[in-house]
C-alpha positions in Angstrom: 91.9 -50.8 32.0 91.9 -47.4 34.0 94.0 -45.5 36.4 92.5 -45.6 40.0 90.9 -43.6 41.9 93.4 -41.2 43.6 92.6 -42.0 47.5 93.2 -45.7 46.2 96.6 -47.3 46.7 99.3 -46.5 44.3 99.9 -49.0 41.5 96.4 -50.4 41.5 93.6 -50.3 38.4 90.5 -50.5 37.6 89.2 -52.8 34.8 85.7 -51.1 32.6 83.5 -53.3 30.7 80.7 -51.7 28.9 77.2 -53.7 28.9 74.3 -52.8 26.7 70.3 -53.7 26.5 69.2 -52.7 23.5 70.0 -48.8 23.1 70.9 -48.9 26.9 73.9 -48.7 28.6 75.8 -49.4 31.6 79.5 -49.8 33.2 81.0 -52.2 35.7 84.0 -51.4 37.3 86.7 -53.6 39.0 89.0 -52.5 42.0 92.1 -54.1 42.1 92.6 -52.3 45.5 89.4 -53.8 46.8 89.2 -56.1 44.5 85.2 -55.7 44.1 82.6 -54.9 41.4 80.5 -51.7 41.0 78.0 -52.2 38.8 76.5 -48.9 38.2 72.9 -48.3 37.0 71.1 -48.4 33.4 71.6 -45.2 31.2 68.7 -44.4 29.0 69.1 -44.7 25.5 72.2 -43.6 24.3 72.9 -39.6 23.7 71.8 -38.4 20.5 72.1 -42.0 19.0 70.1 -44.6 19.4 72.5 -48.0 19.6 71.7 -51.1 17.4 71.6 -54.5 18.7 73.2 -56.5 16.0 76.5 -54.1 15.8 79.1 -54.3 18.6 80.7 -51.5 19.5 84.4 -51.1 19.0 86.6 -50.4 22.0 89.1 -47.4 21.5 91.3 -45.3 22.6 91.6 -43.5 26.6 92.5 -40.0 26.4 92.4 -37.0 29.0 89.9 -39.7 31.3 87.6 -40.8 28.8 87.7 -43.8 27.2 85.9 -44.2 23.6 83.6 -46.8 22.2 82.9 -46.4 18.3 79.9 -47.7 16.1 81.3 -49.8 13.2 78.4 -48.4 10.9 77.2 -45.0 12.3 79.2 -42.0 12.6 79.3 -41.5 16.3 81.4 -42.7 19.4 80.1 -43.7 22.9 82.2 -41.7 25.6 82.9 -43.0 29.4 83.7 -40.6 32.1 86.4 -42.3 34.5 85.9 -40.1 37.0 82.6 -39.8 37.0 81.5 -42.5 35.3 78.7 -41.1 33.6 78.1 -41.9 29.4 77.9 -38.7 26.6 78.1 -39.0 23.2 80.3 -36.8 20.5 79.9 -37.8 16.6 82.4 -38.1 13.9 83.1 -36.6 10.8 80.0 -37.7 8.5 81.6 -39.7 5.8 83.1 -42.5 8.4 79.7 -44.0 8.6 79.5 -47.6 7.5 83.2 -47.1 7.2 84.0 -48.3 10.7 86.4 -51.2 9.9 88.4 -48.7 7.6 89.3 -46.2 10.6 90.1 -46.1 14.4 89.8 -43.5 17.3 93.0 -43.0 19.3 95.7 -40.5 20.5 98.3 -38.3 19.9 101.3 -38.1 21.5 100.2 -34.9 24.1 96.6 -37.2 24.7 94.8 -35.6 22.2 91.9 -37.2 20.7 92.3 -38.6 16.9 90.9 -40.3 13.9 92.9 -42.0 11.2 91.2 -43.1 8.3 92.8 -46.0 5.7 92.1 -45.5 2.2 92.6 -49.5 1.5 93.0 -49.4 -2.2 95.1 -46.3 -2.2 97.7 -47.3 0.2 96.3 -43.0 1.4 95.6 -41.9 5.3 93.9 -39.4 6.7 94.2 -38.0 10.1 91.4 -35.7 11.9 92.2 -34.2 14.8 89.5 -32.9 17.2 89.7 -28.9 18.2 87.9 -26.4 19.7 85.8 -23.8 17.6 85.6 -20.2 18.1 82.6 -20.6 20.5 85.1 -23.6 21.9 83.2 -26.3 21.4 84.9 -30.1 19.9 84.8 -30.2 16.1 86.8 -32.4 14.0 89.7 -31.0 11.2 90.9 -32.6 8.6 94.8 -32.7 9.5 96.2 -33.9 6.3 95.6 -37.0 4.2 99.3 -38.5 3.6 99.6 -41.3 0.5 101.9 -44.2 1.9 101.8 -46.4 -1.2 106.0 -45.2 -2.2 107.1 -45.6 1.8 105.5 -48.9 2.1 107.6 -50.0 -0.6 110.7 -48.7 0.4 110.7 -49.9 3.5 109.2 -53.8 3.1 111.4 -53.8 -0.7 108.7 -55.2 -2.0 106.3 -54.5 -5.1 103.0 -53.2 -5.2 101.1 -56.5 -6.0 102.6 -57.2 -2.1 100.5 -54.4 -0.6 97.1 -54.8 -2.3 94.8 -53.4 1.1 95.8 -51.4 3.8 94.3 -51.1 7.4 94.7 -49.7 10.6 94.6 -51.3 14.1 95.7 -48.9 16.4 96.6 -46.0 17.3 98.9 -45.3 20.8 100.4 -42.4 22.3 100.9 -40.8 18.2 101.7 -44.3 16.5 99.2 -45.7 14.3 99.7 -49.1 13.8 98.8 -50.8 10.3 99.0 -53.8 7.9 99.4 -54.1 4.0 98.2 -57.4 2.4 98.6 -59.3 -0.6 95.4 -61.6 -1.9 95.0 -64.3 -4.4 92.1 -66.0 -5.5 90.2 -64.1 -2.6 92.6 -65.5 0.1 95.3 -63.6 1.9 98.7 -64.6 1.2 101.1 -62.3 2.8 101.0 -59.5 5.2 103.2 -56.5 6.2 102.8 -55.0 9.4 104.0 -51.2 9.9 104.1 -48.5 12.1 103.8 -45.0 11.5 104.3 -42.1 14.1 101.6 -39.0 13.4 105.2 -36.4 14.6 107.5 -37.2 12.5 105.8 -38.6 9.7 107.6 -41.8 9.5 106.7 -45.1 8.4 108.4 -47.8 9.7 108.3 -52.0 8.9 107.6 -53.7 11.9 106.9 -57.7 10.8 105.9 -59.6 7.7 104.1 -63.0 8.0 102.2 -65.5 5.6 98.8 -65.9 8.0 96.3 -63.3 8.5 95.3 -63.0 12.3 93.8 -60.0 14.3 96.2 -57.9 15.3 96.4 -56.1 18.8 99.3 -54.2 19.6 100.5 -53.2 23.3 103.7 -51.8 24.6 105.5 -54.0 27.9 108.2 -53.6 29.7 111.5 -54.6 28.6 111.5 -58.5 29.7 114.5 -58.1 32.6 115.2 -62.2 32.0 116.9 -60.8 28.4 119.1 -58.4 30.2 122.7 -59.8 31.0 124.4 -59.4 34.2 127.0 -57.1 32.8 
């Protein structure tokens, strides 16, 4: 989901879905305000990569009117104009490809385009953010790399056979979202599910359940039917 166009009516969206043939690609857009389809035409293949069939491509992050589609084993995302519509390319730091379920695109809290990276075993992140160089062109920095594994236990009060793996879902506006999990046998028993904000550096305990589901995170608006009349 997008913002709309601006000589569209306030408070209506657009909805993007990405469809591919092969190593081409194409958008189609939904209008809530006219409440229509664009399809737009067939790219060629992709910029500077060329897309493979069997891998889907992971939906990430918007930020500054692009949204971000990321290759789960090449180092490279696919990258959607909004206003224009039109497809580019940008690629990733080397080492995350074949990594793709270990990391995820998103961004900070001032829109900025980032990558955190989960060192499973290690219960270790790492966070590139993407600057400009001297010629001011995007290249990606290496931020910091922050181990979690004595914050995770202070905060779910648990021990370290709890918190086995660690991965990350999500990352909005500077809060990366991840779970720890604890397997037996090759089956997951219990998981943690944390929050961690890229400002202050703090690691907070969101949930802990016994069943291990995808997990999508969103923010809402307060629900007003909890709110009492005084």
């Amino acid at each position: 989901m997008v913002p709309c166009d601006r000589d569209e009516a306030p408070g209506s969206f657009r909805v993007v879905s990405l469809l591919r043939d092969g190593s081409q690609l194409r958008a189609a857009v939904f209008s809530s305000a006219t409440r229509a389809w664009q399809i737009l035409p067939w790219t060629g293949e992709a910029p500077a990569q060329q897309l493979v069939r069997r891998h889907r491509l992971r939906t990430g992050p918007q930020a500054e009117g692009r949204v971000y589609w990321t290759h789960p084993r090449r180092a490279y995302c696919i990258v959607l104009d909004t206003a224009t519509l039109q497809f580019s390319s940008i690629d990733l730091p080397p080492h995350l490809k074949g990594q793709g379920h270990k990391y995820r695109t998103g961004q900070t809290k001032d829109g900025k385009l980032c990558i955190v990276h989960a060192h499973a075993m290690e219960l270790t992140i790492s966070i590139w953010l993407q600057t400009a160089d001297s010629g001011g062109a995007d290249q990606w920095r290496l931020d910091c790399v922050i181990p979690l594994e004595g914050e995770i236990l202070k905060v779910t009060k648990g021990s370290l056979a709890e918190h086995s793996s660690l991965q990350v879902w999500m990352i909005l506006d500077g809060i990366v979202y991840l779970s720890t999990s604890e397997t037996s046998g090759g089956a997951i028993k219990l998981c943690w599910f944390l929050s961690f904000c890229l400002e202050t550096r703090k690691l907070e305990k969101l949930f802990c359940k016994t069943a291990y589901n995808d997990f999508y995170p969103y923010i809402m608006a307060w629900p007003p039917s909890l709110l009492g009349n005084n």
